[in-house]
ZADO-1210 file (C-alpha; in nm, 4 decimals, padded with zeros to 6 digits):
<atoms>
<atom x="-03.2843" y="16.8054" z="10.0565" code="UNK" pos="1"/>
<atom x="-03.6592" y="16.6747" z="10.0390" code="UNK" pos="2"/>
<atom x="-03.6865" y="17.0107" z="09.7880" code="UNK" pos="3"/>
<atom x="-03.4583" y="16.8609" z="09.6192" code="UNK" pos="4"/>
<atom x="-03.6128" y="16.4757" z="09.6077" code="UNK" pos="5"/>
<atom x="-03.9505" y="16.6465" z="09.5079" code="UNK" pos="6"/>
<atom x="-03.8041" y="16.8091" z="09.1829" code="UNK" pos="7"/>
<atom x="-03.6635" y="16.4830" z="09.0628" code="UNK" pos="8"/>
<atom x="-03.9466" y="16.2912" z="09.1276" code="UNK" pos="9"/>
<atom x="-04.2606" y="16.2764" z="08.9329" code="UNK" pos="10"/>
<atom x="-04.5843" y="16.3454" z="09.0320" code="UNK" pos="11"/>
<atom x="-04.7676" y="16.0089" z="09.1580" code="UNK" pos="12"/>
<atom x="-04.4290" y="15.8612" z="09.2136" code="UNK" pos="13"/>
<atom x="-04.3450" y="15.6786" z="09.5037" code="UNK" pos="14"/>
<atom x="-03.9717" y="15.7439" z="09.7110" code="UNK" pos="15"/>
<atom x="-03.8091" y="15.5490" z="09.9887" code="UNK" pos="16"/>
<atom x="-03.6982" y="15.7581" z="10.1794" code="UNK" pos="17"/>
<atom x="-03.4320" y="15.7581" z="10.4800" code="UNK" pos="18"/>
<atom x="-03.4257" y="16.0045" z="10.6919" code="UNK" pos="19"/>
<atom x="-03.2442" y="16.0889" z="11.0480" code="UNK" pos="20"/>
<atom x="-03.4046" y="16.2929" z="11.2914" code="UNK" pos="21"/>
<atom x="-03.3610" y="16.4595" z="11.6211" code="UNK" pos="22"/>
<atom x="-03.4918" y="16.2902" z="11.9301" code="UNK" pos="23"/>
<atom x="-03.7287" y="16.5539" z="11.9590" code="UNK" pos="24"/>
<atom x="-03.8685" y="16.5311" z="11.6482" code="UNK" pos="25"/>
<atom x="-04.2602" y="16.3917" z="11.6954" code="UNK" pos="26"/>
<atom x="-04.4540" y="16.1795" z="11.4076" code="UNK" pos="27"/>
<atom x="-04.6448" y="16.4794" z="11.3283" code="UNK" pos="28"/>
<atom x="-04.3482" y="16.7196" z="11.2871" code="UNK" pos="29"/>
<atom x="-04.2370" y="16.4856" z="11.0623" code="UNK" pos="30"/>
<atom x="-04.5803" y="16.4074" z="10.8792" code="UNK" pos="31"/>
<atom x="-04.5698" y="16.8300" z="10.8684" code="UNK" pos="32"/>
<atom x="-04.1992" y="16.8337" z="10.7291" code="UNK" pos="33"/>
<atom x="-04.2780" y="16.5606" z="10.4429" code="UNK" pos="34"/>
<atom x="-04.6102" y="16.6840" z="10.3603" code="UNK" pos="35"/>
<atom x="-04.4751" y="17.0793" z="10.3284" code="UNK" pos="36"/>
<atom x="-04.1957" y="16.9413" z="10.0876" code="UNK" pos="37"/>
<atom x="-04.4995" y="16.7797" z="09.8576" code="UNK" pos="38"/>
<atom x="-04.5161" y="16.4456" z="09.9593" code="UNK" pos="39"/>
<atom x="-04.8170" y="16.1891" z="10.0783" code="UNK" pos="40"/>
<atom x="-04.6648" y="15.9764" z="10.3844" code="UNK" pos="41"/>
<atom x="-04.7918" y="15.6302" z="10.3061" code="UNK" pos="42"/>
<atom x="-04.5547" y="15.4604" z="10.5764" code="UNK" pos="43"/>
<atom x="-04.2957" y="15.5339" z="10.8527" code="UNK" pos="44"/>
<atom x="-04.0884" y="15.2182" z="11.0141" code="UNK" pos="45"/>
<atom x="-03.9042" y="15.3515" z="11.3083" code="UNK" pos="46"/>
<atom x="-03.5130" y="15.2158" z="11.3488" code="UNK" pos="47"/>
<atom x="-03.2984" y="15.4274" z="11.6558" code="UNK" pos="48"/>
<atom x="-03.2971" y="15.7753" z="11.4965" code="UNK" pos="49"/>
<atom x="-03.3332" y="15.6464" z="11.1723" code="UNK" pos="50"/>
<atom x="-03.6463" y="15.6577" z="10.9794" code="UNK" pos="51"/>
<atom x="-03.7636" y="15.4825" z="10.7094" code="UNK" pos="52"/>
<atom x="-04.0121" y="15.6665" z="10.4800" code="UNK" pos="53"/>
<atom x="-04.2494" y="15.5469" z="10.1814" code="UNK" pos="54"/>
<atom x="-04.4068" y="15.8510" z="10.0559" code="UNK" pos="55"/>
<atom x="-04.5917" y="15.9592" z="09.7164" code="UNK" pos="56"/>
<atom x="-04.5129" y="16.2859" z="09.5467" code="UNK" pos="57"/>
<atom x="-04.8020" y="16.4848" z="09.4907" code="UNK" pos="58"/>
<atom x="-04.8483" y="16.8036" z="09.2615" code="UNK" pos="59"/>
<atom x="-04.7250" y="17.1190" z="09.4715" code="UNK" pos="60"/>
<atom x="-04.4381" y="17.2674" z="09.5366" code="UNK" pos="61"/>
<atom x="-04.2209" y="17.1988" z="09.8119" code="UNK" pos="62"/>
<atom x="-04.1636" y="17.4388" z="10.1306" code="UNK" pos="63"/>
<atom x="-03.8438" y="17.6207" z="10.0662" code="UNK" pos="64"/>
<atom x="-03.7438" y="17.7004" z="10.4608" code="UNK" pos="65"/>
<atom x="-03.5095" y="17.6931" z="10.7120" code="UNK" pos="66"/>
<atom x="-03.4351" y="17.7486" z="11.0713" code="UNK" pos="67"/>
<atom x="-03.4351" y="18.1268" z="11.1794" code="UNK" pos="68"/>
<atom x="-03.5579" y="18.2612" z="10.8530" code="UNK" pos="69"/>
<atom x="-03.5967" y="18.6345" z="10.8446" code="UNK" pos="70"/>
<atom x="-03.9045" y="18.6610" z="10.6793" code="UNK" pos="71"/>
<atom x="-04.1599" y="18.3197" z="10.5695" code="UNK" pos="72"/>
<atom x="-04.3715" y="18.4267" z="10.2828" code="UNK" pos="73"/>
<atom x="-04.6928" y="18.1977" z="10.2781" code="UNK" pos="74"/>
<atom x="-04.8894" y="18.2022" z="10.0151" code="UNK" pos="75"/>
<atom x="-05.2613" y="18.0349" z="09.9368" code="UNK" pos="76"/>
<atom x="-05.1658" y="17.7467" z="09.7572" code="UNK" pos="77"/>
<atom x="-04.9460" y="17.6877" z="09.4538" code="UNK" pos="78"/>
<atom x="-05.1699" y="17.7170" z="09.0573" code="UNK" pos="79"/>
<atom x="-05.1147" y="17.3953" z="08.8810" code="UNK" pos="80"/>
<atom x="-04.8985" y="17.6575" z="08.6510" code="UNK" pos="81"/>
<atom x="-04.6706" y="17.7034" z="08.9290" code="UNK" pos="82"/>
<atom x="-04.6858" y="17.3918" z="09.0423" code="UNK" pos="83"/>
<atom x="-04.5668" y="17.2422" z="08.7109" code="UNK" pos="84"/>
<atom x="-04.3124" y="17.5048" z="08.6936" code="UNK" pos="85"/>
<atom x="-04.1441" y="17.3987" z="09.0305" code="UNK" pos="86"/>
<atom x="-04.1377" y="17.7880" z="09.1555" code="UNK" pos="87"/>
<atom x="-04.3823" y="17.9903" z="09.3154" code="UNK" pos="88"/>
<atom x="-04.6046" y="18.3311" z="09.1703" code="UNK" pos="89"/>
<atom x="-04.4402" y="18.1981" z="08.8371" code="UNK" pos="90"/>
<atom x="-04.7009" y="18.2618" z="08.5772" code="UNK" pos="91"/>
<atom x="-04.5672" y="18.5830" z="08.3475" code="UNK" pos="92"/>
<atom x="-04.7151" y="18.8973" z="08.4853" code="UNK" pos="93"/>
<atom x="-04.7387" y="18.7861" z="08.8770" code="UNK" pos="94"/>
<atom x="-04.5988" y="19.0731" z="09.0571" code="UNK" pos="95"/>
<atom x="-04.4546" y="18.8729" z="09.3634" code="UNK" pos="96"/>
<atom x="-04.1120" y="18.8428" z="09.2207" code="UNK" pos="97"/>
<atom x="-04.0798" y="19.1841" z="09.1386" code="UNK" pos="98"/>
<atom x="-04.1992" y="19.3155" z="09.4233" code="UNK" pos="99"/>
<atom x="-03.9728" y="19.0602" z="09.6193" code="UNK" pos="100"/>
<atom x="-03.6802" y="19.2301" z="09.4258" code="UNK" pos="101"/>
<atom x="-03.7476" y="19.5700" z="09.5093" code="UNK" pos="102"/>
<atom x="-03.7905" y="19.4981" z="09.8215" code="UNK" pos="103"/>
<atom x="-03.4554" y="19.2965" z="09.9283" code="UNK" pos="104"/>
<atom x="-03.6214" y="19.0040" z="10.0068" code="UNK" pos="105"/>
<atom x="-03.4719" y="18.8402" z="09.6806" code="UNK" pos="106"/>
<atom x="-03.2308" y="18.9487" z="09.4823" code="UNK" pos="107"/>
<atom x="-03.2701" y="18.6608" z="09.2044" code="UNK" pos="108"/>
<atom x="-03.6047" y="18.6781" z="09.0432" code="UNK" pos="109"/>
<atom x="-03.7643" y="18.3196" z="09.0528" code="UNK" pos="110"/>
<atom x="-03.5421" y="18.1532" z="09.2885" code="UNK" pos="111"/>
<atom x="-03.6942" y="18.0753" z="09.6523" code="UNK" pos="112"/>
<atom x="-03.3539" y="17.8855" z="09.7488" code="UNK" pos="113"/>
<atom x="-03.1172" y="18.1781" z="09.6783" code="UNK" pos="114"/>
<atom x="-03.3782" y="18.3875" z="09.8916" code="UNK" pos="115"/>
<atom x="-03.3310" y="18.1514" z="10.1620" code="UNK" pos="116"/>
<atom x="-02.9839" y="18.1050" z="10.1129" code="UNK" pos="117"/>
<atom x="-02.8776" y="18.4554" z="10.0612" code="UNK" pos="118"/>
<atom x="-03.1575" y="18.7008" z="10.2166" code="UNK" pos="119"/>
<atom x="-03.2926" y="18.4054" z="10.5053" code="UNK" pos="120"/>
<atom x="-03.6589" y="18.4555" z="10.2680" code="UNK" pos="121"/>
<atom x="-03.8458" y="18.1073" z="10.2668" code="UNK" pos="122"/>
<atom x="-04.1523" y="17.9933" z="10.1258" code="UNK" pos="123"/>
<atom x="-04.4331" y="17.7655" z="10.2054" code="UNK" pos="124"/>
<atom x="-04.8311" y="17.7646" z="10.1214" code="UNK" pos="125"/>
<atom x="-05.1265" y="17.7643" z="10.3388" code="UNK" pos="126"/>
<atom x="-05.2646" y="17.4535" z="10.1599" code="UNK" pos="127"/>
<atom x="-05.0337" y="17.2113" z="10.0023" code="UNK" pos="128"/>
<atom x="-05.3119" y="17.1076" z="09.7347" code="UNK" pos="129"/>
<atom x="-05.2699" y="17.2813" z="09.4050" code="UNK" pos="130"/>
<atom x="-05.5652" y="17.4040" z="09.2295" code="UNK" pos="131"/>
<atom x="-05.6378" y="17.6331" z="08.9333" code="UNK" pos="132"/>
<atom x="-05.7975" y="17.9220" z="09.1397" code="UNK" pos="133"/>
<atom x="-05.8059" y="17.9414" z="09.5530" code="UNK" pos="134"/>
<atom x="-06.1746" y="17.9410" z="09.5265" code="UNK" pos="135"/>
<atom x="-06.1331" y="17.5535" z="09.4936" code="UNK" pos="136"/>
<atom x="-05.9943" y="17.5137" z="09.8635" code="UNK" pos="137"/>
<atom x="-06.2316" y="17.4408" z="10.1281" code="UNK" pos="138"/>
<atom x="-06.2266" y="17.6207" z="10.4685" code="UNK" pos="139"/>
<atom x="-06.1003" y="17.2385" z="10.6295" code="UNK" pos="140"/>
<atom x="-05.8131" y="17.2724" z="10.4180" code="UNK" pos="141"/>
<atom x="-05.7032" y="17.6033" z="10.5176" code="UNK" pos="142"/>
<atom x="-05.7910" y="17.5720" z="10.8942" code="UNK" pos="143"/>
<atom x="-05.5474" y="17.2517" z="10.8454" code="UNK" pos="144"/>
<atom x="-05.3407" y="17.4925" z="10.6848" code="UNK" pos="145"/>
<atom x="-05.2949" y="17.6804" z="10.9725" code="UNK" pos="146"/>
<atom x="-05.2735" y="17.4770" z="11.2128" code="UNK" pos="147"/>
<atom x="-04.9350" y="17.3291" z="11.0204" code="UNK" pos="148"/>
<atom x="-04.8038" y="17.6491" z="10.9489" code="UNK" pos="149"/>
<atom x="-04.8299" y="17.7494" z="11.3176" code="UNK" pos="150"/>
<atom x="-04.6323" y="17.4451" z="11.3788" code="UNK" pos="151"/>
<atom x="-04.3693" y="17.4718" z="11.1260" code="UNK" pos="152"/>
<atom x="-04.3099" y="17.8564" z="11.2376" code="UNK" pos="153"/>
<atom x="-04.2858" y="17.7000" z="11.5793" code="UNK" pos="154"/>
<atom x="-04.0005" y="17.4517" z="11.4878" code="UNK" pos="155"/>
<atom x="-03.8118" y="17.7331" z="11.2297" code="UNK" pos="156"/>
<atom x="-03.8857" y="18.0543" z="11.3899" code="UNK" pos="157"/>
<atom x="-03.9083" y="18.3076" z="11.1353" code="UNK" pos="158"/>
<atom x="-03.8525" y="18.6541" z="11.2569" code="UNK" pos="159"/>
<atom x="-04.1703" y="18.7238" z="11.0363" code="UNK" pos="160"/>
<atom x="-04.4286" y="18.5457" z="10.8435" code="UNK" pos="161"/>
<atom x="-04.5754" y="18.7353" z="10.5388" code="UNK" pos="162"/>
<atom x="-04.9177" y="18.6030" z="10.4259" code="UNK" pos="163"/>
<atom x="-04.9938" y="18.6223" z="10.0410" code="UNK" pos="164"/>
<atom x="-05.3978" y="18.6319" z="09.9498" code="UNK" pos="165"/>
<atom x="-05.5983" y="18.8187" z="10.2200" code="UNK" pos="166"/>
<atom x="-05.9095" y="18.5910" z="10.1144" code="UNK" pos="167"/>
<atom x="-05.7446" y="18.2681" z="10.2245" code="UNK" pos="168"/>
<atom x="-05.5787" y="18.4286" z="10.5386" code="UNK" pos="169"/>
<atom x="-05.9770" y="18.5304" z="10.6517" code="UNK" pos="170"/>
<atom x="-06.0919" y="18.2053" z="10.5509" code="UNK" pos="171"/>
<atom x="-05.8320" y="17.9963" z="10.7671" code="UNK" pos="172"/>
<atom x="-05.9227" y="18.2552" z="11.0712" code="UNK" pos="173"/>
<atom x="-06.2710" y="18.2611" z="11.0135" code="UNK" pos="174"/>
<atom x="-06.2958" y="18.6634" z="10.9663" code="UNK" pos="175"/>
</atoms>
């Protein structure tokens, strides 16, 4: 759904949202929801189990996930190309898709929601913040990274997480 919201909306543009969440469901899960699906939390206005949302859509692509995925790819962060393009590893050439394919973890090249959907295959990236090359993040970002990943894999509980870009993996680890 906020996948959804994100592709409609353009970049810079601001969204009410309304949104109803489980009593268990903290600020920060939230803030880690909104911000994986590509959006800047401005303001949240609490009513019973409702909540009331002003966000601003920023350039990235939004986490494709679900609960009890089989396998969460993560990658770096999304290239402006991708970003623009509304898919991940999108740029002609990238082997991910491919290599997604022949491994039956897709069976539709260039379509995260039929992985979920159809192979439980979901996507997020270690930092939201696109770039042109990863050598623009900063070790903050991807220690920040982490830290929401580790959260959102404790909410969805993948069976797996696959990591894409051993230099940003090291770099949010400090290794």
């Amino acid at each position: 759904m906020l996948g959804d919201v994100h592709h409609a909306t353009a970049v810079g543009e601001r969204v009410e949202l309304s949104l109803r969440v489980r009593r268990d469901c903290t600020e920060a899960v939230l803030a880690d929801l909104l911000h994986g699906a590509g959006f800047e939390v401005r303001s949240v206005r609490a009513e019973g189990a409702q909540r009331q949302i002003t966000a601003l859509r920023f350039r990235t692509l939004p986490d494709v996930v679900g609960p009890r995925m089989r396998l969460l790819v993560c990658g770096l962060n999304p290239s402006l190309y991708a970003a623009d393009a509304g898919v991940g590893y999108a740029r002609p050439g990238n082997r991910f898709w491919p290599a997604a394919l022949a491994a039956g973890i897709a069976s539709v090249g260039r379509d995260p929601a039929h992985a979920l959907h159809h192979h439980g295959t979901g996507f997020t990236d270690l930092v939201k913040r696109s770039s042109v090359g990863a050598a623009e993040l900063t070790a903050a970002e991807y220690a920040e990274g982490l830290a929401r990943l580790d959260r959102l894999a404790g909410l969805l509980q993948p069976r797996a997480v696959a990591f894409c870009g051993l230099a940003g993996w090291r770099a949010a680890v400090d290794r």
